[in-house]
C-alpha positions as CSV (number, residue, x, y, z in Angstrom):
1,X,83.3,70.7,54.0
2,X,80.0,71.8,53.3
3,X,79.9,75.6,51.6
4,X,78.8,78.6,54.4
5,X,75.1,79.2,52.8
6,X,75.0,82.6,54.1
7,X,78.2,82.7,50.8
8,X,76.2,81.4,48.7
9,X,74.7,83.3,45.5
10,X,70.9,84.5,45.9
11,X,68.6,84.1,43.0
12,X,66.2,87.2,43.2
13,X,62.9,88.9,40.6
14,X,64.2,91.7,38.8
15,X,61.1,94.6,37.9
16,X,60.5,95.4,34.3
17,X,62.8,98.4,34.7
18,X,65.9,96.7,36.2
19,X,65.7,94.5,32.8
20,X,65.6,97.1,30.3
21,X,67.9,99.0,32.1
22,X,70.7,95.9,31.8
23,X,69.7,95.6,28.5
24,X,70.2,98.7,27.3
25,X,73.8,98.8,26.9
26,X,74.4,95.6,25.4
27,X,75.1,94.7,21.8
28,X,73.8,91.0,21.3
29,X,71.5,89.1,22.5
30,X,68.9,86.1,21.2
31,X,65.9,85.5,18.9
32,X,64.0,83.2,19.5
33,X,61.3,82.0,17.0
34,X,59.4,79.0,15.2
35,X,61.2,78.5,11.7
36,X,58.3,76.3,10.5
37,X,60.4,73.0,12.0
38,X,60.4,74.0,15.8
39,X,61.5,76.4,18.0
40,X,65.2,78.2,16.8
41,X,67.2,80.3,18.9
42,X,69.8,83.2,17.0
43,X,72.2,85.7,18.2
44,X,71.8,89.1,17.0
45,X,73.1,92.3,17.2
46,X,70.4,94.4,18.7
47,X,69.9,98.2,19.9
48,X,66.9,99.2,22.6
49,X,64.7,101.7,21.6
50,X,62.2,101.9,24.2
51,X,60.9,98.8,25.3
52,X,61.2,97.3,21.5
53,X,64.5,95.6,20.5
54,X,65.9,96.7,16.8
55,X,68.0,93.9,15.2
56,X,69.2,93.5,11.7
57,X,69.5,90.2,9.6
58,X,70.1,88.6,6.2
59,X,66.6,89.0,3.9
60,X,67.0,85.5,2.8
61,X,68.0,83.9,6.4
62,X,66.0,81.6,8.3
63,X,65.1,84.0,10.8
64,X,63.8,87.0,8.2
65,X,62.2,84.5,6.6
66,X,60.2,83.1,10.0
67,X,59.1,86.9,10.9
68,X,57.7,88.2,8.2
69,X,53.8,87.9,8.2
70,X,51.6,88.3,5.2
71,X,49.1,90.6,7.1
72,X,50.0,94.1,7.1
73,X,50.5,95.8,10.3
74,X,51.0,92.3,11.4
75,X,53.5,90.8,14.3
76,X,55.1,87.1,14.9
77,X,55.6,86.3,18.6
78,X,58.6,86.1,19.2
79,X,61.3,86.2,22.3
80,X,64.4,87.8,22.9
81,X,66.8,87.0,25.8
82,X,70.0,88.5,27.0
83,X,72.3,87.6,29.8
84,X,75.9,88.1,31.2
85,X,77.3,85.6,33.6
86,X,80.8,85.3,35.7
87,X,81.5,81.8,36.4
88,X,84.4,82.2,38.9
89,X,81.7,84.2,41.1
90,X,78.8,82.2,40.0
91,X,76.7,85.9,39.9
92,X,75.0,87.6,36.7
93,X,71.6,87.9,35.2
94,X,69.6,87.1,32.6
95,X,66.4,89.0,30.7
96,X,63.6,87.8,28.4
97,X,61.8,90.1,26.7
98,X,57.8,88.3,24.7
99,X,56.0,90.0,22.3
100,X,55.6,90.5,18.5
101,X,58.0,91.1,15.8
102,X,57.6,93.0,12.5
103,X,59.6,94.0,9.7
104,X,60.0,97.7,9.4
105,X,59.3,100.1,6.9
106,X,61.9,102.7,4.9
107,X,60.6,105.1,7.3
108,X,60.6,103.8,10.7
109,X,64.2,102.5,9.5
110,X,65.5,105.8,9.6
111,X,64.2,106.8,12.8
112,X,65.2,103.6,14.5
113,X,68.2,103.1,16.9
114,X,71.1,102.4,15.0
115,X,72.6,99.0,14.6
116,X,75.9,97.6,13.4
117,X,75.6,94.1,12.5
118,X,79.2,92.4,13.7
119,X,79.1,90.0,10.7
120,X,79.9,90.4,7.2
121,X,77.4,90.7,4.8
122,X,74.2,91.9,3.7
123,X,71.7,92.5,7.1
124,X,69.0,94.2,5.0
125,X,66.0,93.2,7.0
126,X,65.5,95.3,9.6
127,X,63.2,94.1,13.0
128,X,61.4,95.5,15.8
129,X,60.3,93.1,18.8
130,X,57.5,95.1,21.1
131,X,58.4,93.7,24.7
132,X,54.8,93.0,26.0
133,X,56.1,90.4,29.1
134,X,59.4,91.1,30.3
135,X,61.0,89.9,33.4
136,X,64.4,88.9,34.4
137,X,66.4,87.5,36.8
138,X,70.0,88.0,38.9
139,X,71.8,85.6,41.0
140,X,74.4,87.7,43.2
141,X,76.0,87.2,46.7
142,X,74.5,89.4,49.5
């Protein structure tokens, strides 16, 4: 027996609000980046200030290593994407936030948004990521 499509989840545009609203509460999301050999994909532990995302790594990791630029004041593109989905319902969401990434300095480290890396271990390098696109999407019942 065929499902009642008036049950079935909706897939609907979410405004760049609705994102960084969903976002805002959450505690880790995804990196995504070229490490030199192709396109990578990390969890991080992340905090929103704004519309920038503050995450926290190893200084000798793959993904510190893949932001930094030599140019000062500089920015790697770079993506990050959170999402929360229930299964059983099949209804959640899911956000991508573009733009450039840069290390930051002593200074803007102690004004930024505090984050507690879940891991064990040194997470010295400290990141901001600028959302220039963001958009987002939700798949819910009506």
């Amino acid at each position: 027996m065929a499902a009642n499509p008036s049950d079935q989840p909706v897939l609907e545009e979410l405004d760049r609000a609705e994102c960084l609203r969903l976002i805002a509460g959450g505690r880790v999301g995804r990196v995504a980046f070229d490490d030199g050999e192709g396109p990578a994909v990390v969890p991080v532990n992340y905090s929103l200030d704004g519309e920038a995302v503050i995450f926290r790594t190893s200084v000798g990791g793959r993904l510190s290593r893949s932001l930094l630029t030599v140019v000062a004041g500089g920015e790697v593109r770079a993506a990050f994407e959170v999402d929360r989905f229930d299964e059983a319902s099949h209804e959640g969401w899911s956000v991508l936030l573009r733009g450039g990434a840069h290390p930051l300095s002593d200074a803007e480290i102690e004004q930024a948004a505090l984050v507690e890396p879940w891991p064990a271990g040194e997470r010295d390098a400290w990141f901001r990521l600028a959302a220039r696109e963001v958009s987002g999407r939700r798949v819910q019942r009506p």
